[in-house]
N, C-alpha and C positions, 0 to 999 in steps of 0.2 A: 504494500500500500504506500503512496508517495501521494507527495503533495504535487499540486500543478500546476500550471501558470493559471493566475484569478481569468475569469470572461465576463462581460458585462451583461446584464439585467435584459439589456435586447439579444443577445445573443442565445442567454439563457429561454428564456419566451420563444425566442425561433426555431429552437432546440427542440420545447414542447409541442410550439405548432406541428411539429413534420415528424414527431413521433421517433425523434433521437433520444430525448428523456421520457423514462416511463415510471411507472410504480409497479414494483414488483408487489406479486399476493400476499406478502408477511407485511406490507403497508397495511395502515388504517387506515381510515373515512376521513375527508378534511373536517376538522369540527372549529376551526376560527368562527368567529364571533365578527360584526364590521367594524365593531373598535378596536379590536384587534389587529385588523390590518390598516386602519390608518394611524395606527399607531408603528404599524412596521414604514409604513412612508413616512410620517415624520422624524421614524430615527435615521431613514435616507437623507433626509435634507438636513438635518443638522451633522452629519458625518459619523453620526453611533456606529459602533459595530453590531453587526448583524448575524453573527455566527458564522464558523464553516459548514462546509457540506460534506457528505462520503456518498459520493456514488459507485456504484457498482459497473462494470465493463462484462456484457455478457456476449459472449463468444458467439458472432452467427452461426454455428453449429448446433448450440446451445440454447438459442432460443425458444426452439419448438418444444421442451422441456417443462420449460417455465408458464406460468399465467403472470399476465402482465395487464394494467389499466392504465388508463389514461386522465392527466388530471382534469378536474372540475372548472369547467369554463363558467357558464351561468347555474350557478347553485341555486336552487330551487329548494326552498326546506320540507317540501310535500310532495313535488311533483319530479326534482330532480335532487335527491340530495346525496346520491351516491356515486362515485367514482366509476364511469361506461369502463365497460369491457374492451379490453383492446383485440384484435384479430391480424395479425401483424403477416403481412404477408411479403413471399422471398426468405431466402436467408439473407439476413443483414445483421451486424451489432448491432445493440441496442444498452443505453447506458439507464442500469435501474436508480431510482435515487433512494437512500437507506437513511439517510440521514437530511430531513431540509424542506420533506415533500407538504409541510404547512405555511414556509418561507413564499415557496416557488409556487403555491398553487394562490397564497396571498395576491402575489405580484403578478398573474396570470387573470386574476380575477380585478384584480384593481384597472391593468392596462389595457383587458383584452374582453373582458366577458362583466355581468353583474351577479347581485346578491336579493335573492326574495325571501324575505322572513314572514311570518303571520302579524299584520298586527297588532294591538291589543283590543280587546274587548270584541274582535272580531270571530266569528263561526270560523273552524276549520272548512267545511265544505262551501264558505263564497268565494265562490273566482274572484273578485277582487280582496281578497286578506292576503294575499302575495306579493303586492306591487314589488316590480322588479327593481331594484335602484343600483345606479352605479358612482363610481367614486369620481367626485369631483374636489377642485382646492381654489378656496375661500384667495383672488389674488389682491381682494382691498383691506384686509385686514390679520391678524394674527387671533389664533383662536382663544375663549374665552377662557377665562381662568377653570382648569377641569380635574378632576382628580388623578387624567391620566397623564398629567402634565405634558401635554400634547403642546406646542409651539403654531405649527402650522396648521390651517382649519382645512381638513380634510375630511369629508363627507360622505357616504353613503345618501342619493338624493334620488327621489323621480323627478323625473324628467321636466315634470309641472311645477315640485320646490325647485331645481335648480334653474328656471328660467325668471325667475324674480331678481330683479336687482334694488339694489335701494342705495344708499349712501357707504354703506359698511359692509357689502356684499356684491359680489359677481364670482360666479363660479365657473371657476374652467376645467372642461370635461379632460381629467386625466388621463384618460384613454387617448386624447387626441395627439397628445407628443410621438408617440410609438411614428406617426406619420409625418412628422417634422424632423424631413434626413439632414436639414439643411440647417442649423438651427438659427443664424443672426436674420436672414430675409424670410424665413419662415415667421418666426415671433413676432419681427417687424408688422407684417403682414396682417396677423392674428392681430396685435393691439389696435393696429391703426383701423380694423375693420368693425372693431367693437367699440372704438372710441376711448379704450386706454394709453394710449401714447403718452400722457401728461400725467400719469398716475405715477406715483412715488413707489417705487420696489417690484411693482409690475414685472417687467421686462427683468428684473433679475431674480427674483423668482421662478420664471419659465426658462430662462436661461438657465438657473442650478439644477431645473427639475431634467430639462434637456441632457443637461450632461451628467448626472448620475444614471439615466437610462441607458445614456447611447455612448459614451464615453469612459467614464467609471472602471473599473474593470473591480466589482462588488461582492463578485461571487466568487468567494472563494474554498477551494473544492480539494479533498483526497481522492482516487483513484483507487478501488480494489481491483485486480484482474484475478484472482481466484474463482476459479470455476466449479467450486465442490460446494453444492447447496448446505452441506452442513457445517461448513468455516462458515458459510456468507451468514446461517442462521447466527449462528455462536455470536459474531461480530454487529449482528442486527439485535441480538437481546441485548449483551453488554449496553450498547448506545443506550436504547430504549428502555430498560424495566430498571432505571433510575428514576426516582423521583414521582413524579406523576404523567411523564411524558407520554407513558403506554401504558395501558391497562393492560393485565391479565388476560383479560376478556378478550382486548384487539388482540393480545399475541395467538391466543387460542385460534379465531376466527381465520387470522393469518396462514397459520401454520395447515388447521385443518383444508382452505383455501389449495394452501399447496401440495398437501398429500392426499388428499381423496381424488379418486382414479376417475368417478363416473357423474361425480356429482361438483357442481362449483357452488363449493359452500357460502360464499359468502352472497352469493345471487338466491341462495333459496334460502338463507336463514333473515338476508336482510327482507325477504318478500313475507314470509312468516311473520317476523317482527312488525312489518306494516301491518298486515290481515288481522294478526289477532288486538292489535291495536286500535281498527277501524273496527271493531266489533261492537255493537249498540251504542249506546255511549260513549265509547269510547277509553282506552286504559292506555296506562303507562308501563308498556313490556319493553325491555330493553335486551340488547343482546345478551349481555349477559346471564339476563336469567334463561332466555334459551338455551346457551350453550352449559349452564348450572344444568338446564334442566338436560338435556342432552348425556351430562354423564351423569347424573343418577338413576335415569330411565334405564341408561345401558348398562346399571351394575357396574359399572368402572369402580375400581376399590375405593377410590376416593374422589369426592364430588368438589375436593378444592383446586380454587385454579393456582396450581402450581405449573411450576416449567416439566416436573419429572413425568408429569399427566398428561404433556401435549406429545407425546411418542407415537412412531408408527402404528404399532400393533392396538393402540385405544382408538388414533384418529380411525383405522380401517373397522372397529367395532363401532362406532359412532356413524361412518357413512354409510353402513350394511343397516342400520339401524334407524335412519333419519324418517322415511316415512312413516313406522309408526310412532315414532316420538312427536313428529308434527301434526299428526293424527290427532293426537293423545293431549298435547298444548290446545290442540283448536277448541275440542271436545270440554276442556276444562274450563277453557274461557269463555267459552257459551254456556256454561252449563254457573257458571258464577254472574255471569251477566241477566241470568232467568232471575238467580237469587235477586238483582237487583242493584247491583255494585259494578262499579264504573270506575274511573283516575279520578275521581274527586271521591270516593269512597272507600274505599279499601286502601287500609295504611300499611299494609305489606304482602306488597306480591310474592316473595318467599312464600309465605303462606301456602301459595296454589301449589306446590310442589308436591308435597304430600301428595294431594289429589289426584296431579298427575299421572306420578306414579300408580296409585292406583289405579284410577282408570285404564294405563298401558300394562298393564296385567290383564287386565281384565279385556283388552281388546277392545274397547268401551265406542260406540260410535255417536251419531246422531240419535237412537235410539234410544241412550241411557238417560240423554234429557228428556225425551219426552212421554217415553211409554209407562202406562202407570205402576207395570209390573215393580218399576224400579223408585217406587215414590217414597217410599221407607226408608232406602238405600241415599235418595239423594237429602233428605231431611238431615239424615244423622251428617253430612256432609255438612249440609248449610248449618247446622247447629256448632257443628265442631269448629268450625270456620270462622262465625260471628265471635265465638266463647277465645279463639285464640288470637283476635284480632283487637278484643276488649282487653286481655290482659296485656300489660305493661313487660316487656324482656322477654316474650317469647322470642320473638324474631329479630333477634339484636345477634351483642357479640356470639361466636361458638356456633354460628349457624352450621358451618360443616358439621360438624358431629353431631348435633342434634339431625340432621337430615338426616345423616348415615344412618345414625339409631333408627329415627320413622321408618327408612326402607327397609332395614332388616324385619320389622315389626311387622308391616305390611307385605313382605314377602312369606310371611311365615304363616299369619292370620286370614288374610283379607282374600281367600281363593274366590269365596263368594259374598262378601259384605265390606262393608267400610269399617273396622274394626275399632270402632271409638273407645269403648273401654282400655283395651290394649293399649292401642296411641297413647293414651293418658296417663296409663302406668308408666309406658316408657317414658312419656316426660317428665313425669313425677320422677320416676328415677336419675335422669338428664339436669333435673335443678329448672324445670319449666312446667311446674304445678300449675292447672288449670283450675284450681281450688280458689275462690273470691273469700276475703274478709271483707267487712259491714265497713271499711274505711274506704274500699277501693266501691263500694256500692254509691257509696258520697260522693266520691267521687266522677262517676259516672254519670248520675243522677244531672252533676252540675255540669256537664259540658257543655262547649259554646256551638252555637254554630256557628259551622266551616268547619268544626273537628271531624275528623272522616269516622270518628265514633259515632259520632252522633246518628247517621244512619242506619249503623249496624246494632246502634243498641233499640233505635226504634223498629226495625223487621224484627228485633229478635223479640219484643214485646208483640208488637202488634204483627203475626205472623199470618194470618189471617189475607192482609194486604195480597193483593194481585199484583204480585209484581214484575211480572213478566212485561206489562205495561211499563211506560216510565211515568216514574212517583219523583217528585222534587222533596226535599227538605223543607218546609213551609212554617213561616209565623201563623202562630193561631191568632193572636193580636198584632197586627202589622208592624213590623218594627217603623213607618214611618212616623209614626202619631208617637214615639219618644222622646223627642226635643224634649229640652226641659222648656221652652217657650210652650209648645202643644199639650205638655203635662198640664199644665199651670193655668193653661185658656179650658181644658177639659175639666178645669175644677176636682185637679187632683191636689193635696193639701202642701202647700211646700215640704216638709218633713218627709213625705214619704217622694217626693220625687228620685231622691238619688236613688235609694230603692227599685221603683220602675225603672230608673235606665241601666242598675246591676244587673237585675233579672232576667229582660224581655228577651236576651239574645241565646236562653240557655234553655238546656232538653225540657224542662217542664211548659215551655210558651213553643215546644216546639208540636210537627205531625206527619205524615208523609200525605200527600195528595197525588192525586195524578193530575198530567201535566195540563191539561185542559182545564180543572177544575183551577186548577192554581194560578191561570193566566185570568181565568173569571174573576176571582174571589179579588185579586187586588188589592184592593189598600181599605177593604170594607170588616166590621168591627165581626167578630166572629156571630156575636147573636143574629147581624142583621146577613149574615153569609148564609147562614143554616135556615133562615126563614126564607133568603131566595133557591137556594140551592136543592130544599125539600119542599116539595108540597104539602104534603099531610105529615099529621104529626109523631105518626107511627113510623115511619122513616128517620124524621128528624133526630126522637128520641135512642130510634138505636141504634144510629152513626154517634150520638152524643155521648151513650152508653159504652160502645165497643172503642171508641178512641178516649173513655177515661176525662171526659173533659167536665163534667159534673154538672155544678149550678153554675151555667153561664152566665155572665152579668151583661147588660144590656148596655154597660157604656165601659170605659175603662178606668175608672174611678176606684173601683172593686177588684183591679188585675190583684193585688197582692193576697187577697182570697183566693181567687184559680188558682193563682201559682200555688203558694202551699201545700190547699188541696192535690192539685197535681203532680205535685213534687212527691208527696207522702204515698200515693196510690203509685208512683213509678217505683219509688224504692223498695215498695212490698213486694212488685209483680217481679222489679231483675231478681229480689233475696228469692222468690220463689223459683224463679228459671234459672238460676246460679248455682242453688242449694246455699244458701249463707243464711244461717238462724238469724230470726229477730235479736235487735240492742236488748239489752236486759236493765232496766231501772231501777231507781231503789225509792223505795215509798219510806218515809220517814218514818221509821218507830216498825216497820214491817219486814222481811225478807226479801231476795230482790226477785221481781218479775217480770215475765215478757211483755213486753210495748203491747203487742198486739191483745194482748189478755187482758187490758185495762180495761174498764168500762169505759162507754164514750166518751 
């Protein structure tokens, strides 16, 4: 390996245009950020250093061996956000890059291509939550005081923001220098035709930007020419599983990439990753839990991503094994998505693993969700699920060895059932007791919404709930009519104001609806929701009844009554679905007794 004479930024980009720099399959997905990369331009222009590079020299003989992609021109976070397949044709070298390929694909995307992110507050499925935006720089001013202490204002814009000008703004399209071979009568050109000629730092601006492109010589690069894929790996993990540069994960994805024979794993697990994440509502599956879940399914002795685990002889049980492990993911995630739960729901995906597993014993298909044979079978499921998603430290540190344990357990028991008792023993044994105390019931009881508890303690109460429909998380009292201004116009007493606004955002003022009723119901006071919402009063009453909501009050003057009530009738119903005995009290002069034993 030798160092080499540095090339410039344009050289480097012309390289990738024509498919002389590639990314070999032990590469990752570009995951920069756009301030990210205008943060790598501004350390061009003030002269930072920008790291070296280590490419790799693969032998045209050699080539047809390897899988190789090409980098990320217009990144697309939904519709394009993974690295195209390359199909390289002829024998020819081709130079991999091992080291750099978030630098160069930055600098590819800044000069050559754009960046679409989602929005905010925007639906994933509107075409317009993507707008495409490319990198421009701010040439009337220096950019705003920022945390990334960025110098020069360099943008990610559409097309629309950057055609605005004002006094302290004109943006020039960075992309456009790559086309300025010429750079004093080109620039000239450019200012005089926009009416910057008289503009102070203008012209040397695009003049510094010109020649760290095209003149520079920035990139500087080692050279491997070894030809033996397992030096080139050795010397690609060293680089990479320092620090947080690589995950585990991506090395996995990489390596299996490179050794599975029939399958290109990284095209069918990133497509999986999509699918089961476009599933109802929508979840947050990441590759890594596939590929977690990949060697547990396949009995690999150990479900950690170590390096000793990414070996031939696992990766080739892993590829013999992918369809029904993808199978057996799909199965799982629909079959949790019936429960009800979604990426705003469920606070650990680890969780589904178990499942999984299960299910791929079991061969488990579309079937298992739906046919009633199996309605028993998927209860104790949803039960065990909600119960380990409420406890605190199931799915934290030690998760490999508690997995481990689960799959032995489930190998052993589950030929025909979900073996909940078992499971539990084994976590009991693991130091992950599914056992609730009356402090952790308090705790519950008082969750906010937005805690992805809060759902799963309400299906687990109110199961009953059809949820295979979508049910939103719903104030029974609107949380808009909380102001302390709105409290205090409703003739609520100053004194208990701060009260109402502790309470109203917590499980007792909470309910699940579905989503139609919940777009009607609006910002109306529950009594007057339930009188439009129901006809007759025998309806009214045993919606009122089965959702625990008691004596409704007719304005919100009275909320600190419901809540209590409600609160008191939640924590009886989790102590009852939990198993956790009533508090025990002490009556003065008396022995101590159960809460619930008192008279009214």
């Amino acid at each position: 390996m030798a160092f080499q004479t540095p090339i410039t930024v344009k050289k480097a980009l012309d390289n990738i245009a024509s498919r002389e720099f590639v990314l070999p399959a032990i590469q990752r997905e570009f995951v920069w950020k756009p301030t990210q990369i205008c943060r790598l331009f501004d350390s061009l222009m003030r002269g930072y250093p920008i790291g070296s590079f280590l490419f790799w020299k693969v032998a045209r003989e050699n080539t047809r061996q390897f899988k190789f992609y090409d980098f990320v021109l217009n990144y697309h976070q939904k519709d394009n956000p993974h690295c195209p397949r390359l199909e390289l044709t002829g024998d020819r070298a081709v130079t991999a890059v091992l080291d750099g390929q978030q630098r160069l694909t930055a600098l590819n995307i800044g000069l050559r291509g754009s960046h679409a992110l989602k929005e905010p507050r925007m639906w994933w499925n509107n075409p317009d939550a993507f707008p495409a935006k490319r990198l421009y720089l701010n040439l009337l001013a220096e950019a705003d005081d920022n945390e990334e202490g960025m110098q020069y204002d360099f943008r990610f814009l559409k097309q629309s923001q950057a055609g605005r000008r004002d006094e302290g703004h004109f943006w020039f399209p960075v992309w456009s220098i790559l086309d300025m071979s010429d750079a004093g009568p080109a620039l000239h050109e450019y200012l005089m035709e926009h009416d910057l000629q008289n503009v102070r730092d203008a012209f040397g601006k695009l003049y510094h930007l010109h020649d760290l492109i095209h003149a520079k010589p920035f990139i500087n690069f080692y050279l491997e020419e070894e030809q033996d894929l397992d030096k080139v790996l050795n010397i690609f993990i060293r680089i990479n599983s320092g620090g947080t540069v690589l995950s585990y994960s991506d090395l996995l994805l990489s390596i299996a990439t490179a050794q599975w024979e029939k399958i290109d794993a990284r095209k069918v697990i990133h497509k999986l990753v999509d699918e089961l994440n476009n599933t109802r509502e929508g979840f947050n599956i990441s590759k890594d839990f596939v590929l977690k879940a990949g060697l547990m399914l396949s009995d690999i002795s150990s479900v950690g991503f170590k390096v000793t685990n990414f070996n031939a002889d696992n990766m080739a049980v892993l590829e013999s094994n992918w369809q029904r492990i993808a199978q057996a993911l799909r199965t799982t995630v629909q079959l949790v998505a019936q429960f009800g739960f979604s990426e705003k729901t469920i606070s650990a995906v680890s969780a589904l693993l178990p499942i999984a597993y299960y299910l791929y014993q079991r061969e488990a298909d579309e079937k298992f969700i739906k046919a009633s044979q199996y309605q028993e079978d998927r209860e104790n499921i949803r039960l065990w699920l909600i119960r380990s998603l409420l406890k605190s430290g199931i799915w934290g540190s030690g998760l490999d060895t508690i997995l481990t344990a689960l799959r032995a357990t489930i190998q052993e028991c589950g030929q025909d059932r979900f073996p909940v008792d078992e499971i539990e023993k084994t976590m009991t044994r693991r130091g992950r007791s599914l056992r609730f105390e009356e402090d952790e019931i308090q705790d519950l009881v008082d969750v906010s919404y937005g805690d992805s508890r809060a759902f799963a303690i309400l299906s687990l109460v109110y199961s009953f709930v059809d949820l295979r429909n979508n049910f939103h998380v719903d104030h029974i009292f609107p949380r808009s009519l909380f102001s302390d201004k709105k409290l205090v116009n409703a003739g609520v007493p100053p004194e208990k104001v701060s009260y109402f606004s502790d309470r109203f955002n917590r499980l007792p003022n909470l309910q699940l609806l579905d989503e139609r009723a919940n777009r009607e119901k609006t910002d109306q006071l529950p009594a007057d929701w339930l009188k439009a919402h129901f006809a007759d009063d025998i309806r009214r009453d045993a919606y009122i009844e089965r959702h625990d909501l008691g004596q409704v009050p007719p304005d919100i003057r009275d909320f600190d009554q419901f809540y209590e009530a409600r609160r008191n009738v939640l924590a009886q119903r989790l102590r009852d679905l939990l198993g956790v005995e009533p508090p025990r009290v002490r009556i003065e002069g008396a022995p101590l007794v159960d809460e619930e034993s008192m008279p009214g």
